[in-house]
C-alpha positions as YAML, in Angstrom:
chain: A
units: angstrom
residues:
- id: 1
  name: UNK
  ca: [-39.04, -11.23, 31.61]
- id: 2
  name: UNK
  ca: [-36.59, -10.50, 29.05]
- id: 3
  name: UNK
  ca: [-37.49, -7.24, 26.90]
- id: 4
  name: UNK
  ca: [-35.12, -4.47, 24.96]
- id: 5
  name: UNK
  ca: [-35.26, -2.33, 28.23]
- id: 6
  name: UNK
  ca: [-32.72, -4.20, 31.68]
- id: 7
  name: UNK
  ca: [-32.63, -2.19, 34.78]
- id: 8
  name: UNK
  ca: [-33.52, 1.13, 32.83]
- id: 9
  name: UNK
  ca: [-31.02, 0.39, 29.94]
- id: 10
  name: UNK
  ca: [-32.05, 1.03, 26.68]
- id: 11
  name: UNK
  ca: [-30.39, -1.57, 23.98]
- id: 12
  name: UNK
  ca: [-29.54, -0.08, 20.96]
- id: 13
  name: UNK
  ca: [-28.10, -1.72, 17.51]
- id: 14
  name: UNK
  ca: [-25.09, -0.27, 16.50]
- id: 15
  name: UNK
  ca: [-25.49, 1.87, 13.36]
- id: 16
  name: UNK
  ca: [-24.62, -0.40, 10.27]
- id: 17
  name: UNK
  ca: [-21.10, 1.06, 8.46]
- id: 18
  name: UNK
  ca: [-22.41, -0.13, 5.00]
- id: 19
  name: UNK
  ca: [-24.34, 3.20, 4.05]
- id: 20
  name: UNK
  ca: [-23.03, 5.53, 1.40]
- id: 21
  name: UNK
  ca: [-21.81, 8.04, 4.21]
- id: 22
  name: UNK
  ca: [-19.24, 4.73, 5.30]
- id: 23
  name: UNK
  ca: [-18.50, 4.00, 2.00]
- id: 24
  name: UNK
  ca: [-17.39, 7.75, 1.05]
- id: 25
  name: UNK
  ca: [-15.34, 7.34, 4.77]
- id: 26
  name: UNK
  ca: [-13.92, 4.14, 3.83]
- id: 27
  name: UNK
  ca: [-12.48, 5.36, -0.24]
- id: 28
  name: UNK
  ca: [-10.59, 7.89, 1.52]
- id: 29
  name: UNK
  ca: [-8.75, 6.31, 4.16]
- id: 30
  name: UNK
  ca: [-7.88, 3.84, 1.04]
- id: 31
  name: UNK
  ca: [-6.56, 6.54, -0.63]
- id: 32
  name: UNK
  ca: [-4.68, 7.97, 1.97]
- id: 33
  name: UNK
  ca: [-3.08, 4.37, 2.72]
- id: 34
  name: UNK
  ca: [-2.24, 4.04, -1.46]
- id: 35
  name: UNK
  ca: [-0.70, 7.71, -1.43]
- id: 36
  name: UNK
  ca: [1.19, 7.38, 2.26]
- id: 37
  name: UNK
  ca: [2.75, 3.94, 0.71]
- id: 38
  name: UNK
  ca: [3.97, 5.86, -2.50]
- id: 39
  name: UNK
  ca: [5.42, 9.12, -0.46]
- id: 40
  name: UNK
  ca: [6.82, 6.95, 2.38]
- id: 41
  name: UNK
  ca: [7.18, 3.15, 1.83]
- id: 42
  name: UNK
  ca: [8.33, 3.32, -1.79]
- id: 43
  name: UNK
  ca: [11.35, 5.29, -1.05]
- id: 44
  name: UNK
  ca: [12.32, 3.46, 2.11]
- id: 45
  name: UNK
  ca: [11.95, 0.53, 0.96]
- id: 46
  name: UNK
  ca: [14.13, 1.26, -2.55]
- id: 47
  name: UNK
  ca: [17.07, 2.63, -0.50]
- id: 48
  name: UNK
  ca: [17.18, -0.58, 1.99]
- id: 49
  name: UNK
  ca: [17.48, -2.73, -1.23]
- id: 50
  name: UNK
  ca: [20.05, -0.82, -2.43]
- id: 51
  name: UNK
  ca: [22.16, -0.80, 0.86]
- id: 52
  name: UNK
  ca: [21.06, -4.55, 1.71]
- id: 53
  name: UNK
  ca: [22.55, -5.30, -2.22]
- id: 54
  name: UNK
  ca: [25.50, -3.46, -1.07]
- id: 55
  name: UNK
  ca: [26.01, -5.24, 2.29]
- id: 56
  name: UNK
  ca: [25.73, -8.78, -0.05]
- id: 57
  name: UNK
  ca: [28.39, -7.59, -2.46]
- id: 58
  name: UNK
  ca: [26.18, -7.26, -5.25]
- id: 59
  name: UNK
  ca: [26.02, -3.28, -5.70]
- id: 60
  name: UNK
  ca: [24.96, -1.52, -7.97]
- id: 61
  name: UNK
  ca: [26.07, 1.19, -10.39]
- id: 62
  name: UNK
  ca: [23.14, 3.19, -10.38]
- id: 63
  name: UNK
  ca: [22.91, 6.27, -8.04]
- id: 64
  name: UNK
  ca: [19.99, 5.78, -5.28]
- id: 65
  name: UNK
  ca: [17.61, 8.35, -7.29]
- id: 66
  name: UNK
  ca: [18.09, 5.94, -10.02]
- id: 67
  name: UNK
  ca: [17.57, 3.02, -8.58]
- id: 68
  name: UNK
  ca: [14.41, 4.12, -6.98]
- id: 69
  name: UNK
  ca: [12.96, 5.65, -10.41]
- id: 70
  name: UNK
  ca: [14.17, 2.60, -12.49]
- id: 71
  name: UNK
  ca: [12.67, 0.44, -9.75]
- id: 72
  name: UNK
  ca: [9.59, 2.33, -8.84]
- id: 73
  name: UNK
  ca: [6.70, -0.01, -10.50]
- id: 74
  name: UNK
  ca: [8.28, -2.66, -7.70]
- id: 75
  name: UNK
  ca: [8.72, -0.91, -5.19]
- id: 76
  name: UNK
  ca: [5.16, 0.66, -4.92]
- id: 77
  name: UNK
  ca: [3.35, -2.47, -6.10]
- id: 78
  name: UNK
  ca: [4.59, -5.02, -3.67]
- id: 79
  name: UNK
  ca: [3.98, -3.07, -0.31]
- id: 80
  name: UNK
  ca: [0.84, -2.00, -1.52]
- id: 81
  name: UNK
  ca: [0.08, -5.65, -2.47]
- id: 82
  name: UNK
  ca: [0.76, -6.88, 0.84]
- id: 83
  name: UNK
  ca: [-0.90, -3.99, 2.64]
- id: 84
  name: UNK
  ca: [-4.05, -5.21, 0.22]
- id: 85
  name: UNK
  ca: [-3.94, -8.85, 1.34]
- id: 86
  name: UNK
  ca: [-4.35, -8.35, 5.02]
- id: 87
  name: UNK
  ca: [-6.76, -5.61, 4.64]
- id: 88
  name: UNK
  ca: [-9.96, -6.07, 6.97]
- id: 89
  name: UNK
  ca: [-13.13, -7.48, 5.47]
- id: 90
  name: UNK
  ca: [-15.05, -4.54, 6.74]
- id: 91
  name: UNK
  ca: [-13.15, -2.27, 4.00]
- id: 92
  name: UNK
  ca: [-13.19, -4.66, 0.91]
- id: 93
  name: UNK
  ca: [-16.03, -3.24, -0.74]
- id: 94
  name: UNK
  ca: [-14.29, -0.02, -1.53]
- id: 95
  name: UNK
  ca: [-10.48, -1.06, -1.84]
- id: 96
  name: UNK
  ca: [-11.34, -2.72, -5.08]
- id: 97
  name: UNK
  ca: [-12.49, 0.71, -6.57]
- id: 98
  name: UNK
  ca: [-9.48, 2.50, -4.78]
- id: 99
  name: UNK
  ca: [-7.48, 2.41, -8.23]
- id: 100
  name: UNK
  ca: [-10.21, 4.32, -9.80]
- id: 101
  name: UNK
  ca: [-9.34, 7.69, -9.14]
- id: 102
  name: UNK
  ca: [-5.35, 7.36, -9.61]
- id: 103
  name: UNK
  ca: [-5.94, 5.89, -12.96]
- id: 104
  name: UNK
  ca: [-7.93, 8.45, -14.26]
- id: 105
  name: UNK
  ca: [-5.64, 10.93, -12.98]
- id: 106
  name: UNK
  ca: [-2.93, 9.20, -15.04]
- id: 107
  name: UNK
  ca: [-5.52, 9.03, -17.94]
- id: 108
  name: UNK
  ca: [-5.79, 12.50, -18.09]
- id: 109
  name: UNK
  ca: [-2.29, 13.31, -18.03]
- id: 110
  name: UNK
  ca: [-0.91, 10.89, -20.25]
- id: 111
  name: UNK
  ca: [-3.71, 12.47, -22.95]
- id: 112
  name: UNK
  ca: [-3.55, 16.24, -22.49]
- id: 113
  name: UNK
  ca: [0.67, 15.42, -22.32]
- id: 114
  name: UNK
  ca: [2.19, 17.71, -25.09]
- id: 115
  name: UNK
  ca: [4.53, 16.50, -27.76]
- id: 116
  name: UNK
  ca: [7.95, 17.70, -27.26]
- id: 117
  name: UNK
  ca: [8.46, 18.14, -30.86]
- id: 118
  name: UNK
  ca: [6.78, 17.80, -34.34]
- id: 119
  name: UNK
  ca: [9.03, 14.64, -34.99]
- id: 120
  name: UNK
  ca: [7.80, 12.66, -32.34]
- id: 121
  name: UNK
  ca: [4.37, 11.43, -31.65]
- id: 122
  name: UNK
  ca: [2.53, 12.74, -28.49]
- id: 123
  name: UNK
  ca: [1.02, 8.88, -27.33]
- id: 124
  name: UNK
  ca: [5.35, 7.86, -27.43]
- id: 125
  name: UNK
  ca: [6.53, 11.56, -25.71]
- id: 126
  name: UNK
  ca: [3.81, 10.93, -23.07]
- id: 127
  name: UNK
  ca: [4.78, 7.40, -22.78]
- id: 128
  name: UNK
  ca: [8.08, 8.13, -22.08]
- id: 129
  name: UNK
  ca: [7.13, 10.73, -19.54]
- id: 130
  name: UNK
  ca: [4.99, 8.77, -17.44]
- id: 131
  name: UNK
  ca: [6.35, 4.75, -17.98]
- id: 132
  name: UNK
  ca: [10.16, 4.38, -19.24]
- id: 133
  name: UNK
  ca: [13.01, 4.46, -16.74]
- id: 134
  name: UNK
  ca: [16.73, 4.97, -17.57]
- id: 135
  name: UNK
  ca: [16.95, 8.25, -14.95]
- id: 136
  name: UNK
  ca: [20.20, 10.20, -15.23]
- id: 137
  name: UNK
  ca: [20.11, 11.94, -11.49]
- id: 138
  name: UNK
  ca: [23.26, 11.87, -9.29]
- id: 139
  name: UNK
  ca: [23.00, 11.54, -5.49]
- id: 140
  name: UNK
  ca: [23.06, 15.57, -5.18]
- id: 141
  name: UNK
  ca: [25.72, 15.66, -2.77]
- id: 142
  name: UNK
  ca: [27.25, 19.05, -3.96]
- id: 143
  name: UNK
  ca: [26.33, 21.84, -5.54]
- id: 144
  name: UNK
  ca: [28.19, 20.21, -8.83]
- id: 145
  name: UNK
  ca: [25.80, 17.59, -8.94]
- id: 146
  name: UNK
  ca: [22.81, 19.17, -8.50]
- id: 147
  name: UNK
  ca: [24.20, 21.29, -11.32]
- id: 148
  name: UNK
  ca: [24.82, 18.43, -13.61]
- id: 149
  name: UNK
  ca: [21.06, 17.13, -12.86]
- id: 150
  name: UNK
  ca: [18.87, 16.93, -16.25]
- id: 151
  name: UNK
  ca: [15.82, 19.06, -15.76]
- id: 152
  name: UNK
  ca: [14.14, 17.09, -18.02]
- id: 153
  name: UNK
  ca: [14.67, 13.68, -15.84]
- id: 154
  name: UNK
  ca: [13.85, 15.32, -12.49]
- id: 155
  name: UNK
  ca: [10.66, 16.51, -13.69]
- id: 156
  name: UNK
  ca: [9.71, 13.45, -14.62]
- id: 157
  name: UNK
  ca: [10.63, 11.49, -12.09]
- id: 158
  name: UNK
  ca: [8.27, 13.83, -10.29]
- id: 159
  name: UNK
  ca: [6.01, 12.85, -12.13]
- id: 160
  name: UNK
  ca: [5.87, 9.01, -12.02]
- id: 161
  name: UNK
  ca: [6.60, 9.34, -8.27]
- id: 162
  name: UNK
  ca: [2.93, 11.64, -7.89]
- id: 163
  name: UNK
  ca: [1.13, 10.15, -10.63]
- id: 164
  name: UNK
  ca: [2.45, 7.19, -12.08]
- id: 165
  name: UNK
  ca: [3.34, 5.34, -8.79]
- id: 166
  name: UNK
  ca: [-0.06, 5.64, -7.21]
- id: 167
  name: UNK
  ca: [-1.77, 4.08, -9.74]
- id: 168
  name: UNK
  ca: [0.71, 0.89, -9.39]
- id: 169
  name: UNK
  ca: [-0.31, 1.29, -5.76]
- id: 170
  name: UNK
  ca: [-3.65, 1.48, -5.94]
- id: 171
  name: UNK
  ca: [-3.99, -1.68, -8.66]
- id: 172
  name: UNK
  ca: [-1.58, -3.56, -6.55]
- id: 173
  name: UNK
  ca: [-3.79, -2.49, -3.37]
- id: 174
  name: UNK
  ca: [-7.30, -3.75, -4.71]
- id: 175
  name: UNK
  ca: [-5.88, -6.88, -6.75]
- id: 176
  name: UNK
  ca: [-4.71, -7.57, -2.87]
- id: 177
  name: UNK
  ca: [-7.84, -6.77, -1.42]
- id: 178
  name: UNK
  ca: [-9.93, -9.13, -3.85]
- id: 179
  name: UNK
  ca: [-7.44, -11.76, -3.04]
- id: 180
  name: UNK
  ca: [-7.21, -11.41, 0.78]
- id: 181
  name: UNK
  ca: [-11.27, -11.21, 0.94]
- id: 182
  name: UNK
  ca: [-11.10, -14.00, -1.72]
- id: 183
  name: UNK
  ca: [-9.08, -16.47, 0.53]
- id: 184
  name: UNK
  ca: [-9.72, -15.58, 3.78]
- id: 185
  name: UNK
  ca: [-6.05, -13.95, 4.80]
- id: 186
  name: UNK
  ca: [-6.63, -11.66, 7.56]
- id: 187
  name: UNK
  ca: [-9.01, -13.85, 9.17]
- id: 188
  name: UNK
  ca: [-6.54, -17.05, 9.19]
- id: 189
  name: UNK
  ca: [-3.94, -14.74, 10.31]
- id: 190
  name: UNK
  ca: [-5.72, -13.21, 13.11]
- id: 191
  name: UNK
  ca: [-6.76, -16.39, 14.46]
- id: 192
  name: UNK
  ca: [-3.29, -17.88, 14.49]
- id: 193
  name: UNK
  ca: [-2.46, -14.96, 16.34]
- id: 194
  name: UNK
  ca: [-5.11, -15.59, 19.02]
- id: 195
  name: UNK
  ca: [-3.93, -19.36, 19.05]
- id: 196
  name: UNK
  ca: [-0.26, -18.10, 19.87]
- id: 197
  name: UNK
  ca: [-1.45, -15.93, 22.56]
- id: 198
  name: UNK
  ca: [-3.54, -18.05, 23.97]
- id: 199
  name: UNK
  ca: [-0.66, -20.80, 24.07]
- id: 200
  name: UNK
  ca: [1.59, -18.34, 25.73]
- id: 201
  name: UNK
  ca: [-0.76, -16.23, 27.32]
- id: 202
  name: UNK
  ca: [-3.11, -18.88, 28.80]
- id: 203
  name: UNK
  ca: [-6.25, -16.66, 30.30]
- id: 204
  name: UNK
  ca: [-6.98, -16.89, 33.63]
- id: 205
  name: UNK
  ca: [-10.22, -19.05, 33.21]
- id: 206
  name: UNK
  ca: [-8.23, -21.35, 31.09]
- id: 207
  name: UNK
  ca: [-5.73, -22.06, 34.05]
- id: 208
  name: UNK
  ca: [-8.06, -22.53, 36.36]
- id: 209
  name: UNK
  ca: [-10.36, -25.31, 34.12]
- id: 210
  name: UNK
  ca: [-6.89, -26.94, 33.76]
- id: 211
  name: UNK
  ca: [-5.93, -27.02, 37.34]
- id: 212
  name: UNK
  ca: [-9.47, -28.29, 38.19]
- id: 213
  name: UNK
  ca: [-8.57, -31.12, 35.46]
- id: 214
  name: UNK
  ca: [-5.47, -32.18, 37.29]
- id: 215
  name: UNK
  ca: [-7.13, -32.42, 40.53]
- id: 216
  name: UNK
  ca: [-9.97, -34.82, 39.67]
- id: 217
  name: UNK
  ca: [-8.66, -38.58, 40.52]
- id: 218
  name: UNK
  ca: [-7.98, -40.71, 37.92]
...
């Protein structure tokens, strides 16, 4: 007789990972994925452009602190597009409100930003703070250049890089989300993978069923 009790084992359900507890658990891995891609990814992946462009013969003029500022809304939206795409479906719930928090961060900022002068508007000084490119900041190879760097530019390519480029990560990172829980990504992908392995991994069971076949007369 079957019951919920076999040889003295109790059979327990595995506790569900949809309460708010989960939830809280899942947010902040998100984050930590959206903020890891901007500190890490981001800059990686803007100075392997630039070399690859180099290796091509199509360089560019522009240091590799400009490049990377001038080029940051692309360089943290893809990978954190991509990252959002194959995201498991376990997680999709809260990876569409991951951009939540950066944006309001950036939200605050861009409205308590001061106006630099009485001539210039604070919405168009906190614009340019937080959105325009056009960095002047050499490679800092010797005490010249980092001499010659414009305080004004480094501090606000700080900024964009801790405030700005997060929330391109995190929109990028839940439009990917949607989309991957929308057409099935991971899943497809994970199942092609277990069709490859089991093509050139056949599993012992597998082998033997086909051996069997082979042996029957035809």
């Amino acid at each position: 007789m079957d019951g919920p009790m076999d040889d003295g084992i109790v059979q327990q359900d595995a506790p569900p990972r949809s309460g708010f507890g989960w939830q809280v658990i899942w947010f902040v891995g998100h984050l930590v994925v959206v903020y890891g891609v901007v500190s890490f990814c981001t800059p990686w992946i803007a100075g392997f452009v630039r070399r690859l462009m180099m290796l091509v013969g199509e360089p560019t003029s522009l240091t590799s602190f400009e490049f990377l500022f001038d080029h940051i809304f692309l360089f943290s939206f893809i990978p954190a597009l991509l990252l959002g795409l194959f995201l498991p479906k376990s997680g999709h719930q809260t990876a569409l409100l991951v951009w939540l928090l950066p944006a309001a961060i950036l939200a605050y900022k861009f409205l308590t930003f001061p106006s630099s002068s009485v001539f210039s508007s604070q919405f168009s000084a906190a614009y340019h703070h937080y959105f325009e490119g056009a960095f002047i900041m050499p490679d800092l190879r010797t005490r010249d250049d980092f001499l010659a760097l414009a305080p004004g530019d480094a501090i606000r390519a700080l900024a964009q890089l801790q405030i700005t480029a997060p929330f391109y990560a995190a929109i990028a990172y839940s439009a990917g989300s949607w989309a991957g829980y929308r057409f099935g990504l991971a899943k497809k992908i994970s199942d092609r993978i277990e069709e490859w392995e089991h093509t050139r991994f056949p599993r012992k069971e597998d082998a033997e069923s086909t051996e069997d076949h082979q042996e029957l007369p035809g």
